[in-house]
C-alpha positions as CSV (number, residue, x, y, z in Angstrom):
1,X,-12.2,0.5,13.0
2,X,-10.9,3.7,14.1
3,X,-11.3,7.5,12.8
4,X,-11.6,6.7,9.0
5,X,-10.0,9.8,8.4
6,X,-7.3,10.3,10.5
7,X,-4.7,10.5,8.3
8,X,-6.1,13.0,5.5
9,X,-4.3,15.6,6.7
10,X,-1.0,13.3,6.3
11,X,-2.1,12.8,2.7
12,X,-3.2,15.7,1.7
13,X,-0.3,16.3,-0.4
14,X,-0.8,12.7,-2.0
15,X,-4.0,13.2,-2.5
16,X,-7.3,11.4,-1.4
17,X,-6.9,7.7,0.7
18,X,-9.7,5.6,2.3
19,X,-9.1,2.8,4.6
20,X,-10.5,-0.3,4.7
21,X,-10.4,-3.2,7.2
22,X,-7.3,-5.5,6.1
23,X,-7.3,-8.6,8.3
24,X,-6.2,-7.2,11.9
25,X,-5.6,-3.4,10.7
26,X,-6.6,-1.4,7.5
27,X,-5.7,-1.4,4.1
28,X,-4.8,2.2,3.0
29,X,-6.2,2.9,-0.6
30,X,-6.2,5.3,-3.9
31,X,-9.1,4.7,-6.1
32,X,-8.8,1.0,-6.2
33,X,-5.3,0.3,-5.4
34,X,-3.7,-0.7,-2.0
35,X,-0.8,1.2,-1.7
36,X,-0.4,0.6,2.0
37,X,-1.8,-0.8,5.3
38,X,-1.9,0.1,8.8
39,X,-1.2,-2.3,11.6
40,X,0.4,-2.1,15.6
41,X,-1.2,1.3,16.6
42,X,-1.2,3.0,13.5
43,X,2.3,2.3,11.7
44,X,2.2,2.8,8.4
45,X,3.4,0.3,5.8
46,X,4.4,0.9,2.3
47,X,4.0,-1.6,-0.6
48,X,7.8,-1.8,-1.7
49,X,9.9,-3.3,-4.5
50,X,13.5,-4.0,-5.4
51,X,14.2,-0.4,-6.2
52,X,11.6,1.5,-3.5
53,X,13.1,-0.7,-0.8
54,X,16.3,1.1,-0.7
55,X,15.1,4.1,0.3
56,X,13.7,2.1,3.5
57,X,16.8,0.4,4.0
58,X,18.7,3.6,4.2
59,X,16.2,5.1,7.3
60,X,16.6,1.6,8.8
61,X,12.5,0.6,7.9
62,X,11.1,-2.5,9.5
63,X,9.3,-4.8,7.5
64,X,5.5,-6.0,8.0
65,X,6.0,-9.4,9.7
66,X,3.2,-11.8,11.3
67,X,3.1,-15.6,11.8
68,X,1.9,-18.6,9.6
69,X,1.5,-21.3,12.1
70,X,4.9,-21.4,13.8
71,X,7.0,-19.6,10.6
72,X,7.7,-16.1,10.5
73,X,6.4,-14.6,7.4
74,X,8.9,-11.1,6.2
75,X,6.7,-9.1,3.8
76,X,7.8,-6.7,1.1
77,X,5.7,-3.9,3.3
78,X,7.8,-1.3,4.8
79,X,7.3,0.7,7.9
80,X,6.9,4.4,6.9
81,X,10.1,6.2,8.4
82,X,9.0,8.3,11.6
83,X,10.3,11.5,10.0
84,X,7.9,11.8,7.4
85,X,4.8,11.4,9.8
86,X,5.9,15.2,10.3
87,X,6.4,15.6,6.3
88,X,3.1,15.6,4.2
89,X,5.1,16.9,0.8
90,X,8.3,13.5,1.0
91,X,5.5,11.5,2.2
92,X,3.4,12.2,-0.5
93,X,6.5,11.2,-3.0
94,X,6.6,7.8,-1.4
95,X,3.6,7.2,-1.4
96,X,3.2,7.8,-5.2
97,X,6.1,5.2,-5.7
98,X,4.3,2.8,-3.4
99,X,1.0,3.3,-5.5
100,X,3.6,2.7,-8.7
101,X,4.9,-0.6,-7.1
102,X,1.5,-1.4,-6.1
103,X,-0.1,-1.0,-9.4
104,X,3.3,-2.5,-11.3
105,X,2.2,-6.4,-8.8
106,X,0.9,-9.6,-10.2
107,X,-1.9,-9.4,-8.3
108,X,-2.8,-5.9,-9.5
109,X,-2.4,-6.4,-12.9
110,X,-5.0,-9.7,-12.8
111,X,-7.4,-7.5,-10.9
112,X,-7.2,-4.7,-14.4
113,X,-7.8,-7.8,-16.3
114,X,-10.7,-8.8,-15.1
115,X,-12.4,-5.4,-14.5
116,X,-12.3,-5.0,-18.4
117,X,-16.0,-4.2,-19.7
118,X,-17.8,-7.2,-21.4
119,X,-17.8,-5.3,-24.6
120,X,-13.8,-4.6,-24.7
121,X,-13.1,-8.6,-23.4
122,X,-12.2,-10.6,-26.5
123,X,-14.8,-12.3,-27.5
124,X,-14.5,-16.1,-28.2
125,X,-15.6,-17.7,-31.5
126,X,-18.3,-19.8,-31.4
C-alpha cells in the first residue's frame, strides 16, 4: 500500500480519512464509513447517488468500471473532478455528500443493524 497519508492534507478540510486496502486499490474512510476508494494511480472515486451524480455529470466524471468475466461492470463511483485535487474547502463539501450517500446505502444501513449492542437488540421471547 502506498503513503497511508498522502491525502490528509486534501482532507483536511473534510476532516480525518484512513485508507484501507479495497481489492486492487484502497478504500478511503470516515470512522466506519467508505465514502470513497482509490484506484489507477491514485484517482479518487466518490460514492454517488441519483442526486450527487449530477454534479459529476456536469465536470464530465468518469465512473469506476472493472470487468466481471468478459462484462463490463459501470459503478455508481465517480472520479473526483481534477479541479478539486487543488480545492481542499469544495472537496471537503463533496465528500460530506459522498459520506451522506454512503451512510444513506443498503449495505450501510445492515452494517448499523448489526453493530447494535446485545443489550439494545430486541430480545426474543422464550
Amino acid at each position: 500500500m502506498s503513503d497511508p497519508h498522502r491525502f490528509d492534507d486534501l482532507f483536511g478540510e473534510f476532516g480525518p480519512i484512513r485508507l484501507r486496502r479495497f481489492f486492487g486499490g484502497e478504500g478511503i474512510y470516515a470512522g466506519d464509513t467508505m465514502l470513497g476508494m482509490v484506484f489507477n494511480n491514485d484517482t479518487i472515486y466518490f460514492k454517488t447517488d441519483a442526486e450527487t451524480r449530477k454534479a459529476f455529470d456536469a465536470e464530465k466524471s468518469k465512473p469506476f468500471t472493472f470487468y466481471k468475466g468478459k462484462e463490463l461492470i459501470t459503478t455508481t463511483w465517480l472520479s473526483l473532478p481534477d479541479r478539486l485535487y487543488d480545492d481542499p474547502d469544495e472537496l471537503a463539501q463533496w465528500a460530506r455528500a459522498a459520506l451522506k450517500v454512503a451512510q444513506a446505502s443498503p449495505a450501510a444501513k445492515k452494517k448499523a443493524r448489526k453493530a447494535v449492542p446485545a443489550s439494545r437488540a430486541p430480545r426474543k421471547k422464550r
